[in-house]
C-alpha positions as CSV (number, residue, x, y, z in Angstrom):
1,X,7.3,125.4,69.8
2,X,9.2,126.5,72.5
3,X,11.9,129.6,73.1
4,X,13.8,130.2,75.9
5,X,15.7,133.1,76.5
6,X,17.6,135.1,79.3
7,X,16.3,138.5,77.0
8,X,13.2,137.7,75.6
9,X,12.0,141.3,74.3
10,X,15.2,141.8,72.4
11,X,14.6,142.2,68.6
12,X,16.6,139.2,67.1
13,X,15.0,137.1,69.7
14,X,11.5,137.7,68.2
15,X,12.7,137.1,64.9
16,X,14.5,133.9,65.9
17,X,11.0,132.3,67.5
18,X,9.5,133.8,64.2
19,X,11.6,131.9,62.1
20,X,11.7,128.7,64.1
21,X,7.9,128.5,63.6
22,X,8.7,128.3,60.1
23,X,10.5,125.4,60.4
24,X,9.0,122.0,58.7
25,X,7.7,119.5,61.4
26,X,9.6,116.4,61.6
27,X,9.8,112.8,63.4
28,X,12.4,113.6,65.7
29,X,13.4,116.5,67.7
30,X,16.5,118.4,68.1
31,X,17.4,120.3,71.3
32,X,20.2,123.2,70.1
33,X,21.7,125.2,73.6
34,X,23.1,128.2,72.4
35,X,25.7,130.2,74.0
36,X,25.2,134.0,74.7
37,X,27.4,136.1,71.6
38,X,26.5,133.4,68.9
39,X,25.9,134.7,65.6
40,X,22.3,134.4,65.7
41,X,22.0,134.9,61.6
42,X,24.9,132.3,61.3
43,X,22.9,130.1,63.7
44,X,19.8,130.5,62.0
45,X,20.9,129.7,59.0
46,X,22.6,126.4,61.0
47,X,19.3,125.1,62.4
48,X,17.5,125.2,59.0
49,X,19.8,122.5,57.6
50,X,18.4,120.4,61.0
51,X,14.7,118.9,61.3
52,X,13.5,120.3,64.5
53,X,10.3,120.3,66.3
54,X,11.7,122.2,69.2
55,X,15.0,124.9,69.7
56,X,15.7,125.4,73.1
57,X,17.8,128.9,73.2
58,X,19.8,129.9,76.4
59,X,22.4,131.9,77.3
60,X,24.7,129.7,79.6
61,X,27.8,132.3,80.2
62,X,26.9,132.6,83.9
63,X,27.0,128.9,83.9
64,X,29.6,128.1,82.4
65,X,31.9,130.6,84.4
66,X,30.1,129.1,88.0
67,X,30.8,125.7,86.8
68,X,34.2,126.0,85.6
69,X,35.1,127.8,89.2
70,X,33.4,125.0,90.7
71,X,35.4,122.8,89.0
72,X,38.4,124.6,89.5
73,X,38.0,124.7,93.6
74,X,37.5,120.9,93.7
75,X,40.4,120.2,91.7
76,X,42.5,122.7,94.2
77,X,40.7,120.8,97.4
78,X,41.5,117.4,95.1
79,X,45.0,118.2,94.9
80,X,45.8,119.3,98.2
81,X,44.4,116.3,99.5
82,X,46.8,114.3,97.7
83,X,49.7,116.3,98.8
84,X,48.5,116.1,102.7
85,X,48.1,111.9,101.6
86,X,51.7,111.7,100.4
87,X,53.1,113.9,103.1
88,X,51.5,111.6,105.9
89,X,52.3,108.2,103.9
90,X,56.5,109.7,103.6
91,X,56.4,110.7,107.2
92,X,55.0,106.7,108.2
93,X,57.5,105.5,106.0
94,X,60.4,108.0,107.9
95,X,59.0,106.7,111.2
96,X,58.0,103.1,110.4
97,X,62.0,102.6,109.5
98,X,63.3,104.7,112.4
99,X,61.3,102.3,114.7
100,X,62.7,99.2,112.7
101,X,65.9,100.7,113.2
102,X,65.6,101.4,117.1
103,X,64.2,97.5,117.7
104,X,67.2,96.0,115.7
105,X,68.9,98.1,117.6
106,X,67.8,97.4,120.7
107,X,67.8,93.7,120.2
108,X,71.4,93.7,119.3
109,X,72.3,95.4,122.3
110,X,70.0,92.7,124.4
111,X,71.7,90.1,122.6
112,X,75.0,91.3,123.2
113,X,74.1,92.3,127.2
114,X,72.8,89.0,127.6
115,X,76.1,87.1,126.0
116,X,78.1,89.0,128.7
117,X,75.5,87.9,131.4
118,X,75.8,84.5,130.8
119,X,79.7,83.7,130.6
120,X,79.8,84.9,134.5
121,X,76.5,83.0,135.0
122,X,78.0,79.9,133.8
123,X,80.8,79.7,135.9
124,X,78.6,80.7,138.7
125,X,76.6,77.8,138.0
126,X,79.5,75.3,137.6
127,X,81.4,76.4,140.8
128,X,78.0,76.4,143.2
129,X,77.2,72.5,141.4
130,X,80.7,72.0,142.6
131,X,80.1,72.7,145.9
132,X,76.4,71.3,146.3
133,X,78.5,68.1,145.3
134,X,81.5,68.3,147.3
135,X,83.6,67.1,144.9
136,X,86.6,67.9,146.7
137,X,85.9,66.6,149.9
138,X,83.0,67.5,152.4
139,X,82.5,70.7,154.1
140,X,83.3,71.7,157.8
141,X,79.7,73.2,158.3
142,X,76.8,72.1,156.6
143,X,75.5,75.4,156.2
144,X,78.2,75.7,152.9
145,X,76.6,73.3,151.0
146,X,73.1,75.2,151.9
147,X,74.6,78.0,150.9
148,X,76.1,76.4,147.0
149,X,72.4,75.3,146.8
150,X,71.2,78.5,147.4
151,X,73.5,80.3,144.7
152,X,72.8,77.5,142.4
153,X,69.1,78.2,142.4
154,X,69.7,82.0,142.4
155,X,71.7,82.1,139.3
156,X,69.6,79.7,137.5
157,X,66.7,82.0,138.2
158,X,68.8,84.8,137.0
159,X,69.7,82.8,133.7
160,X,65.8,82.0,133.1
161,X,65.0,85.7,133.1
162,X,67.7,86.9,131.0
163,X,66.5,83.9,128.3
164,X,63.2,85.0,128.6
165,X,64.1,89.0,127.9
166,X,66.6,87.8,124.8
167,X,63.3,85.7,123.4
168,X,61.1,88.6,124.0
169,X,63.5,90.8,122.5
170,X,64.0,88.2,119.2
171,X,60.2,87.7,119.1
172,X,59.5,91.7,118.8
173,X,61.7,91.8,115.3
174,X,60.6,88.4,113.7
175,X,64.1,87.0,114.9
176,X,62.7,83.9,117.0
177,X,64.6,80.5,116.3
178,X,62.2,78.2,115.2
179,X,61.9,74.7,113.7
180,X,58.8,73.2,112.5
181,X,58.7,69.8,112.4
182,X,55.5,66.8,112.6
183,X,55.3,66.6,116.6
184,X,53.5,64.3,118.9
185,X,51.7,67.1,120.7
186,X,50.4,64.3,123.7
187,X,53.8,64.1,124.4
188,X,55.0,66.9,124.4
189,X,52.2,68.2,127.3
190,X,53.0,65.7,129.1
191,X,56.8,66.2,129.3
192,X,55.7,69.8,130.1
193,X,53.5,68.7,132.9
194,X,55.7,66.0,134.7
195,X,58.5,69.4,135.1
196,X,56.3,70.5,136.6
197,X,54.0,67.9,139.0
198,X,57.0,68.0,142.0
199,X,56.4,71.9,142.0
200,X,52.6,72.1,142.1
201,X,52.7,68.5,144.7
202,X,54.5,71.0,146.7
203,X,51.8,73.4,147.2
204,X,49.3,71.3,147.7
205,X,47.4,71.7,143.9
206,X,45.6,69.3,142.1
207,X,47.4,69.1,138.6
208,X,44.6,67.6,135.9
209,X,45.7,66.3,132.5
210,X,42.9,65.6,130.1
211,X,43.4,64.8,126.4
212,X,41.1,63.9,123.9
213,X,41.8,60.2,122.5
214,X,41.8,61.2,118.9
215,X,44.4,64.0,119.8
216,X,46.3,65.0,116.8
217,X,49.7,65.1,116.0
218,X,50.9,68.9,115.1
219,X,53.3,71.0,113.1
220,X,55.2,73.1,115.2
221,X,58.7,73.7,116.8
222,X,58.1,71.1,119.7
223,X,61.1,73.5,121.9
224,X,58.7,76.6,121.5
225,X,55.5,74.7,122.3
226,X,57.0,73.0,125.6
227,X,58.3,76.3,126.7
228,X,54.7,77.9,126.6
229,X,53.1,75.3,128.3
230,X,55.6,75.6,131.1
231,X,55.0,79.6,131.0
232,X,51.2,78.7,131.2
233,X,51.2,76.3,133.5
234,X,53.8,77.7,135.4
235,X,51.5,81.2,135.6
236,X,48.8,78.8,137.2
237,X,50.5,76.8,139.9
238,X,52.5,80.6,141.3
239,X,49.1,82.0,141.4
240,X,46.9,79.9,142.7
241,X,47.0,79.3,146.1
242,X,47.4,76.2,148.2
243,X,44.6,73.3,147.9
244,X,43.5,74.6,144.5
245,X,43.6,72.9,141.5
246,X,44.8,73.1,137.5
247,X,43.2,71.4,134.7
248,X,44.6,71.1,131.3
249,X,42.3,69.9,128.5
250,X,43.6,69.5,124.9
251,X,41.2,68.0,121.8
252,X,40.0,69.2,118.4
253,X,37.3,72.2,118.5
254,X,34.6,69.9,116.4
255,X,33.3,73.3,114.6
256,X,36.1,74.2,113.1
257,X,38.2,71.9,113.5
258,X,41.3,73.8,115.3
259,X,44.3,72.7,117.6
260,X,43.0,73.8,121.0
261,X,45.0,73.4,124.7
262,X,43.1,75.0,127.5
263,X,44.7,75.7,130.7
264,X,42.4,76.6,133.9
265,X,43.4,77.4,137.7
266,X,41.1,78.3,140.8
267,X,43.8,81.2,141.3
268,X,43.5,84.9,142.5
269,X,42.4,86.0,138.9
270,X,42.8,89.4,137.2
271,X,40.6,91.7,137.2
272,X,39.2,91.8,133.3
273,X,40.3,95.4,133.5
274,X,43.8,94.5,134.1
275,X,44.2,92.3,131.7
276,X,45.3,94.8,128.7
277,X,48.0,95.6,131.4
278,X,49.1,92.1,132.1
279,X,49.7,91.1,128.8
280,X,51.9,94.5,128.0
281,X,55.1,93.7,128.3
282,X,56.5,96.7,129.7
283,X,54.0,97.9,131.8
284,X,54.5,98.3,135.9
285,X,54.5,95.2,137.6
286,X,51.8,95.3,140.6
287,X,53.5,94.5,143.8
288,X,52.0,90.7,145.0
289,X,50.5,90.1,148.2
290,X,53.0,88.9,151.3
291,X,53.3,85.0,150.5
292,X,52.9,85.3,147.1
293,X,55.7,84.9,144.2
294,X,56.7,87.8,142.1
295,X,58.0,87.9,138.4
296,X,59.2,90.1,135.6
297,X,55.7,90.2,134.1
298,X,57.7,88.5,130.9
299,X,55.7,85.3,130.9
300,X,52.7,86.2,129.5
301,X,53.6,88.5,126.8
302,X,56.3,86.4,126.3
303,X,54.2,83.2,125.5
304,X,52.2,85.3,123.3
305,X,54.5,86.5,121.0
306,X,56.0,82.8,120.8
307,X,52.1,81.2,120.1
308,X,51.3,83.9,117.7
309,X,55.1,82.6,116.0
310,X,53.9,79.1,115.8
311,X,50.4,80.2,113.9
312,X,48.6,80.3,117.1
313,X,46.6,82.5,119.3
314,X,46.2,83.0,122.4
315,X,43.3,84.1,124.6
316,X,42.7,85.2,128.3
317,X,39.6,85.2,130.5
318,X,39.6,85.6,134.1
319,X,37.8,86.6,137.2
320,X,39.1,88.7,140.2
321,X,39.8,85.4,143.0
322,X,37.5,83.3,141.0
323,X,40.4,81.8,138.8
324,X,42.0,82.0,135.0
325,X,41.5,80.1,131.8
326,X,44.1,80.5,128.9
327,X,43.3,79.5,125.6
328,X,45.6,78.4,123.0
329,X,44.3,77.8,119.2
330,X,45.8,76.6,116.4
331,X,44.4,76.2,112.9
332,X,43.5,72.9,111.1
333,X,46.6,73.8,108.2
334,X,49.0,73.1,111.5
335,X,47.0,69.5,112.4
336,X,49.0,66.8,110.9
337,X,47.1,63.5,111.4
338,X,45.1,62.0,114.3
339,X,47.1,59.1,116.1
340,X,44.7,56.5,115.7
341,X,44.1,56.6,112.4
342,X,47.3,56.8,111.1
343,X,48.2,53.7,113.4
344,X,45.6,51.6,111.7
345,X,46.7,52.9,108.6
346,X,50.3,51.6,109.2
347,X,49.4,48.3,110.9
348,X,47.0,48.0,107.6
349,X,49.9,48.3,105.5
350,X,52.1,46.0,107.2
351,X,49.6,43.6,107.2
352,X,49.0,44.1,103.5
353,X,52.9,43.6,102.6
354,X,53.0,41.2,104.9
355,X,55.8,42.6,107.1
356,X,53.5,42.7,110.1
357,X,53.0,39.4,111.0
């Protein structure tokens, strides 16, 4: 038998462990805690109408009052994290909708810019033709039609950069045009790379093509894909300097079975700590040696946003004068059929219906 108390040599205490020992021994035991201030007759009288082998008696005021404030300070710390939580999460909200507002904003304003750009560009474009033609008769000095070519050229460049900013600007809100359809992917590279073989003849590269014979067909917007493998290839061919060489390889990554284009150069490189730079699209532009093109610093970023719009990524290594490898992946769900397969499939069914002989 065992008694417990805060106040052991207190009268009613004695009597209680008196009592207790008293009590008929049962199979079971009861454990009664007893706050301090209980009747003790009244309780006495409560625990003989319950078999007990053991009472345990303690006063649990102190306790209760340490773990009630305990209680009470978490559920103050409890609900002034809350109130921090749903002060941050109103204040994203406020600036998460300001800078949706500011991009729509500022792509409407590009938009519009642009329109006003182009009207003057346009007329530019047809006059100069005009003149590069001489349409109305030749000119007294050859230097004029020099000259048309020259403007021609000029405002053509000028009409690539401000189509590149408006896509940019589109591509930042979700607002690209695009139009997936089931696209011969072979053809579409090469249509890319024969714009560009006169341009990278001229500088004395070596312009590889290598595609995989079981090269898939894929769903995409065939407009968007051709114009990032001119911004890629492009890249490669104004940064690689004379005598050096491009390869493009295109097949199906056998592990997991993804779209992948890869296009190398034996260019100046970037420096791997540059590249975070390169591909932010409104960071300083670093001036380029004499002898070597400049650019907005669009094309990159650019090509990015439009890949990762397609279902794509896109993925840079490159080495300071060593050269530059761009990666472009796209999942198996954007693979529509190999070509060979699908061609024995169709000359199978022609055969079978007999429409093929």
């Amino acid at each position: 038998m065992i008694l417990v108390s805060t106040e052991p040599d207190r009268e009613t205490d004695k009597q209680l462990l008196e009592d207790v020992v008293t009590l008929e021994k049962e199979s079971y035991v009861a454990v009664l805690a007893v706050d301090h201030g209980f009747d003790r007759v009244d309780l006495l009288e409560r625990v003989r109408t319950v078999p007990a082998m053991r009472l345990l008696y303690r006063e649990l005021s102190e306790e209760k009052e340490r773990f009630a404030a305990e209680a009470d300070e978490r559920a103050a710390r409890y609900e002034e994290a809350i109130s921090l939580l749903k002060e941050a999460e109103m204040k994203r909200a406020t600036a998460l909708a300001e800078s949706e507002g500011k991009s729509r904003s500022k792509s409407d304003f590009i938009a519009n810019l642009s329109h006003e750009f182009r009207t003057p560009l346009n007329a530019i474009l047809g006059f100069s033709e005009i003149l590069m033609k001489e349409s109305f008769g030749p000119h007294a000095s050859p230097k004029y039609k020099e000259y048309a070519d020259d403007i021609h050229n000029a405002a053509q460049h000028l009409l690539g950069l401000i189509n590149d900013v408006l896509d940019l600007s589109r591509a930042e809100v979700g607002r690209l045009d695009l139009e997936f359809t089931e696209v011969n992917a072979r053809r579409t590279i090469d249509s890319a790379v024969r714009m560009l073989h006169d341009k990278a003849r001229a500088k004395g590269l070596s312009l590889r093509v290598d595609i995989a014979p079981d090269f898939p067909r894929l769903r995409t917007d065939e407009r968007r894909l051709r114009q990032v493998l001119l911004n890629v290839v492009g890249n490669a061919i104004k940064f690689t300097p004379p005598a050096g060489s491009i390869a493009i390889k295109a097949g199906v990554d056998p592990v997991d079975g993804a779209f992948i284009l890869v296009v190398s150069d034996t260019g100046i490189g970037i420096d791997p700590a540059d590249l975070p730079q390169v591909m932010n699209r409104y960071g300083p532009v670093k001036k380029f040696k004499e002898g070597q093109e400049s650019g907005t610093g669009l094309g990159l970023p650019l090509t990015q946003k439009i890949v990762e719009a397609l279902g794509g990524t896109l993925e840079i290594r490159s080495q300071l004068h060593k050269g530059t490898s761009v990666t472009l992946r796209f999942p198996p769900s954007l693979i529509v059929e190999p070509e060979a397969p699908r061609a024995r499939e169709t000359a199978a069914a022609k055969l079978a219906t007999g429409t093929g002989r």
